[in-house]
C-alpha positions as CSV (number, residue, x, y, z in Angstrom):
1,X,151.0,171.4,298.1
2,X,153.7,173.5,299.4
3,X,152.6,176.7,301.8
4,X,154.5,178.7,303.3
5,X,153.2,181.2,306.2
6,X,155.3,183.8,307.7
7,X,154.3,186.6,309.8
8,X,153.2,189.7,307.1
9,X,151.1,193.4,307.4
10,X,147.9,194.6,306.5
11,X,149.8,196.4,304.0
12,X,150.7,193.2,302.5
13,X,147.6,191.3,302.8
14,X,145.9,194.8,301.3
15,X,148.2,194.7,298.0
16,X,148.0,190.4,297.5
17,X,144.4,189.5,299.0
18,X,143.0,190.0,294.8
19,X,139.6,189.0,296.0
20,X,140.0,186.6,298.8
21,X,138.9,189.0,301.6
22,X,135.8,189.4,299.7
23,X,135.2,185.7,299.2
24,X,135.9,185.0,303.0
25,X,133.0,187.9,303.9
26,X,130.6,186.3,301.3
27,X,131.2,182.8,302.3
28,X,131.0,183.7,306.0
29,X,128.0,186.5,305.5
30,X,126.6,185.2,302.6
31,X,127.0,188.0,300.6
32,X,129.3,190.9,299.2
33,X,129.7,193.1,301.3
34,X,133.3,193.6,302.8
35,X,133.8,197.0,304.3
36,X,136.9,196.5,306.1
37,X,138.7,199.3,307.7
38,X,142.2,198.6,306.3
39,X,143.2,202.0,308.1
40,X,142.4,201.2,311.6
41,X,144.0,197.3,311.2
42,X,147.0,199.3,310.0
43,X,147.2,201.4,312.9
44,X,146.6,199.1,314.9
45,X,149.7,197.2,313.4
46,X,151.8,199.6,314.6
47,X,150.8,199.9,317.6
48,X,151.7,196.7,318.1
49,X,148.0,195.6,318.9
50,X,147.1,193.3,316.0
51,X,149.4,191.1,314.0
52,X,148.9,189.3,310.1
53,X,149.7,186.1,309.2
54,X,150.2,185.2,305.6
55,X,149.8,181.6,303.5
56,X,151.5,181.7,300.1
57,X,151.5,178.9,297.4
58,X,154.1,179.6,295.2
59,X,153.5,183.4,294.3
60,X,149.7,183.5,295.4
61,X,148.5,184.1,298.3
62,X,146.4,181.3,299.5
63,X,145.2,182.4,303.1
64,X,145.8,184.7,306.1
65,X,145.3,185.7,309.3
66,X,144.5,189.2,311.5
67,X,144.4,188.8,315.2
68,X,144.4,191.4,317.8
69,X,146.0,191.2,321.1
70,X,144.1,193.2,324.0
71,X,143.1,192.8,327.8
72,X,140.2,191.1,328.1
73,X,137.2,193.4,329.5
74,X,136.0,190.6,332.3
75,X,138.8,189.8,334.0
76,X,142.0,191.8,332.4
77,X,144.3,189.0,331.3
78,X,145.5,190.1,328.0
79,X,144.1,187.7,325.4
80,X,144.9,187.5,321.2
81,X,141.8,187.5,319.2
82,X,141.5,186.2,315.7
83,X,139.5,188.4,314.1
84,X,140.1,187.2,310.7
85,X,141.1,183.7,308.9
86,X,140.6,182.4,305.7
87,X,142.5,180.3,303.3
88,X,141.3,179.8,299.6
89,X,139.0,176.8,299.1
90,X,141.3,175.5,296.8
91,X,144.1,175.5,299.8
92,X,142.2,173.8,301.9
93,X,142.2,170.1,303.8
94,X,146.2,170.6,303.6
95,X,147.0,172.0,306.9
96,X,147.5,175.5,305.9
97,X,144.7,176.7,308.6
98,X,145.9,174.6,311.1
99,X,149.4,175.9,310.9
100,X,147.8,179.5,310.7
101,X,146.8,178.9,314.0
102,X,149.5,177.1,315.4
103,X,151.7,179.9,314.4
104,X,149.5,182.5,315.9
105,X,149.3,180.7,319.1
106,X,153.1,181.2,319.1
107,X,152.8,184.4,318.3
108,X,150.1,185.3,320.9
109,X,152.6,183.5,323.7
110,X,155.7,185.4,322.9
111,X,153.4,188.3,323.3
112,X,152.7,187.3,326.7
113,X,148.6,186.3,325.8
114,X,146.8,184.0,327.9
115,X,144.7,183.3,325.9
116,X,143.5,182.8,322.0
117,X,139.9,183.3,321.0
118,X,138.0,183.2,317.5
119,X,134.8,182.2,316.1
120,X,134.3,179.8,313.3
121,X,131.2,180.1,310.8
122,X,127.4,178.5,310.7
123,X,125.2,179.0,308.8
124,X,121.7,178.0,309.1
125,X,122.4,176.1,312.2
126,X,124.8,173.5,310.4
127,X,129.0,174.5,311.0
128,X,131.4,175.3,308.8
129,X,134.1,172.6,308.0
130,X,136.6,174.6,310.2
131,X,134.1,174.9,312.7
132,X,133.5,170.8,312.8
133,X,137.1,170.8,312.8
134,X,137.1,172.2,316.0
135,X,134.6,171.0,317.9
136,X,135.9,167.2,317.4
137,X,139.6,168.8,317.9
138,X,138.3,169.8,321.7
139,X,136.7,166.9,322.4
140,X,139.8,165.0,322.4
141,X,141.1,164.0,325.7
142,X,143.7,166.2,327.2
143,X,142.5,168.9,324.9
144,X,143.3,172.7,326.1
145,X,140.4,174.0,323.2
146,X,137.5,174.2,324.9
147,X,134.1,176.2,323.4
148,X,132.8,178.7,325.6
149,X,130.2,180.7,323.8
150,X,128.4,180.8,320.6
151,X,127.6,184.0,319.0
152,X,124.7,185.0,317.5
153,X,124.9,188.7,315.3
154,X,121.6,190.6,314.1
155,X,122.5,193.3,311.4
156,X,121.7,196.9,312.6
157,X,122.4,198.6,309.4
């Protein structure tokens, strides 16, 4: 399969996503329930605080990426965070996440990040593919990935 990623908008993502930002909340959250303030990613796009990342399969878009770059609140050293990656089930165990992420860890360096952070799914205590992915990938020797926290979310609304 032939993917190409190259650096996109929110504006972009908004206008091609057809239903895959929704599938990426429900199979994350387990249900429908996307909300997502395309407004504030957008100015934050301009400011030149966040950055998107875009898969496409021939004329379709088959993932993305939105990360934010910010200092981090413990210890100042400016840090990108992926708040946002998904690619299309049927796009997947081809690489196209793991040169989503190798792209944005480019990105994030030119930008002068230290470091990049994100979170991978679980539900009901079992990981997500991506997530398994990672955990063996940091258990390699000379490995730079490292986990250092797991987060656990209770709704409030």
């Amino acid at each position: 399969m032939a993917v190409v990623i190259k650096r996109g908008s929110i504006g972009e993502l908004r206008a091609n996503e057809h239903g895959l930002t929704r599938a990426h909340y429900a199979e994350v959250r387990g249900f429908d329930g996307a909300r997502i303030d395309w407004a504030t990613l957008e100015r934050m796009e301009e400011a030149g605080d966040a950055f998107t990342l875009c898969a496409w399969d021939d004329l379709s878009l088959a993932g993305y990426v939105v990360a934010q770059c910010l200092p981090h609140p413990h210890d100042g050293r400016d840090f990108c965070y992926v708040t946002a990656i998904y690619v299309r089930p049927d796009s997947r165990s081809f690489g196209v996440a793991r040169s989503l992420m190798g792209m944005t860890a480019d990105i994030a360096r030119s930008y002068g990040m230290a470091r990049l952070s994100w979170s991978a799914a679980i539900k009901d205590r079992v990981p997500s593919r991506f997530a398994a992915y990672l955990d063996r990938l940091s258990r390699r020797p000379g490995s730079r990935l490292r986990c250092t926290e797991v987060i656990y979310e209770e709704e409030l609304v």
